[in-house]
N, C-alpha and C positions, 0 to 999 in steps of 0.2 A: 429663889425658885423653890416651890413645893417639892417635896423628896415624893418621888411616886415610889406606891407601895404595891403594884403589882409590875412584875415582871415584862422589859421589854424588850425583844430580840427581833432584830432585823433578819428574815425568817428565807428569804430568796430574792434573785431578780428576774423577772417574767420576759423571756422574747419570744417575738415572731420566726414562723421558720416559714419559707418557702417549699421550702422540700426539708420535712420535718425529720425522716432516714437521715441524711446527708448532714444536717445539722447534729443530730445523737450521735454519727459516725465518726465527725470532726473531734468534737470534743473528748469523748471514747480515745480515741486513736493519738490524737496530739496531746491530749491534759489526764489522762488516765481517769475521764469521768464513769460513774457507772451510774447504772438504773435504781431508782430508789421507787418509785409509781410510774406505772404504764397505764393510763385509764383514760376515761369519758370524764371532764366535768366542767358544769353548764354547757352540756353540747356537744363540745369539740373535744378529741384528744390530748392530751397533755401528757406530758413525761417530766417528771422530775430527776434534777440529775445532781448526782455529788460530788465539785470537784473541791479536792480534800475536804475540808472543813467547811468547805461554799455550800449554796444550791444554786441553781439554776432551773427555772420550770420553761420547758419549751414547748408554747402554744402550734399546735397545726394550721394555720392561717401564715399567708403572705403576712409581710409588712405591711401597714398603711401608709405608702410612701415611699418616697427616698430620703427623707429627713430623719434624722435618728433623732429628732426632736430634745428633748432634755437631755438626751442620754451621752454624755460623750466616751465613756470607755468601761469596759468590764478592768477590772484592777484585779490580777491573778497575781498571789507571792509562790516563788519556786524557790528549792536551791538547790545552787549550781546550775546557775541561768544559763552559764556558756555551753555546759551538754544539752540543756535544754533545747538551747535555739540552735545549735550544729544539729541536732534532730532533726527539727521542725525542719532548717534549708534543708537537708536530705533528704524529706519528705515532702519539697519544693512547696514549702513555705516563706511566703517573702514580705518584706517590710520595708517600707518607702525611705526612711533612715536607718535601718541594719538599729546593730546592740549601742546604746547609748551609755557609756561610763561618765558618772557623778561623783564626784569626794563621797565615799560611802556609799552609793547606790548603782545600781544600775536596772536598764529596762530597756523591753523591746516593743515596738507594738506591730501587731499581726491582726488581719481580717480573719474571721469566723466568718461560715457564712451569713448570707446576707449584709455581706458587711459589717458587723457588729465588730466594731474595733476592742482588740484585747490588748491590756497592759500584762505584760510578763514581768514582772521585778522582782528584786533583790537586795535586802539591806547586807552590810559588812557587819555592822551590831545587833546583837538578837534584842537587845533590851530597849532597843529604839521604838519609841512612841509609834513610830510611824511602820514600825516590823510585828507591833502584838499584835497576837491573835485573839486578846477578848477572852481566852477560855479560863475560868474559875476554879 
């Protein structure tokens, strides 16, 4: 494979919001996102959001559909996933299988709205391939 010589970073993941408030209040409130852009563009409103080191851009339009089409999960890393999600049920957030424990791992998964299914997890090893963050 050619070595690419410019720079490429997987930059956000774009969703649909129904009620575009309510979607910004969610992730705000349950994943400590904050506002990075509030604005217009091509059209519609958009808001960019930062949770931790993610983004997220959340479109002002319904979904098209009920098919979450490719998309099967937003994949969130936290630690200390157990205060995490005693939070989130406190804040009468629910998950169809509760906290899942892995040799090494563990995860919850939780509705956003719209549906938009979220991975909460948790490695035991920081240096696990599958716990970096990428940053340089």
């Amino acid at each position: 494979m050619k070595a690419n010589v410019h720079r490429v970073d997987l930059h956000h993941a774009h969703l649909f919001a129904s009620d575009i408030e309510a979607t910004i209040v969610w992730w705000q409130h349950h994943l400590g996102a904050s506002i990075l852009f509030d604005g217009e563009l091509a059209g519609v409103r958009n808001v960019l959001l930062a949770v931790g080191s993610g983004r997220l851009n959340i479109y002002d339009q319904a979904p098209r559909g009920t098919e979450r089409g490719s998309i099967h999960h937003l994949g969130v890393r936290v630690t200390d996933l157990g205060a995490v999600w005693a939070r989130l049920q406190a804040d009468g957030v629910t998950s169809r299988h509760g906290l899942r424990e892995q040799a090494g791992w563990r995860y919850v998964m939780v509705a956003a709205p719209d549906d938009v299914l979220v991975e909460l997890f948790e490695f035991d090893d920081p240096a696990s391939p599958l716990n970096v963050d990428g940053r340089r």
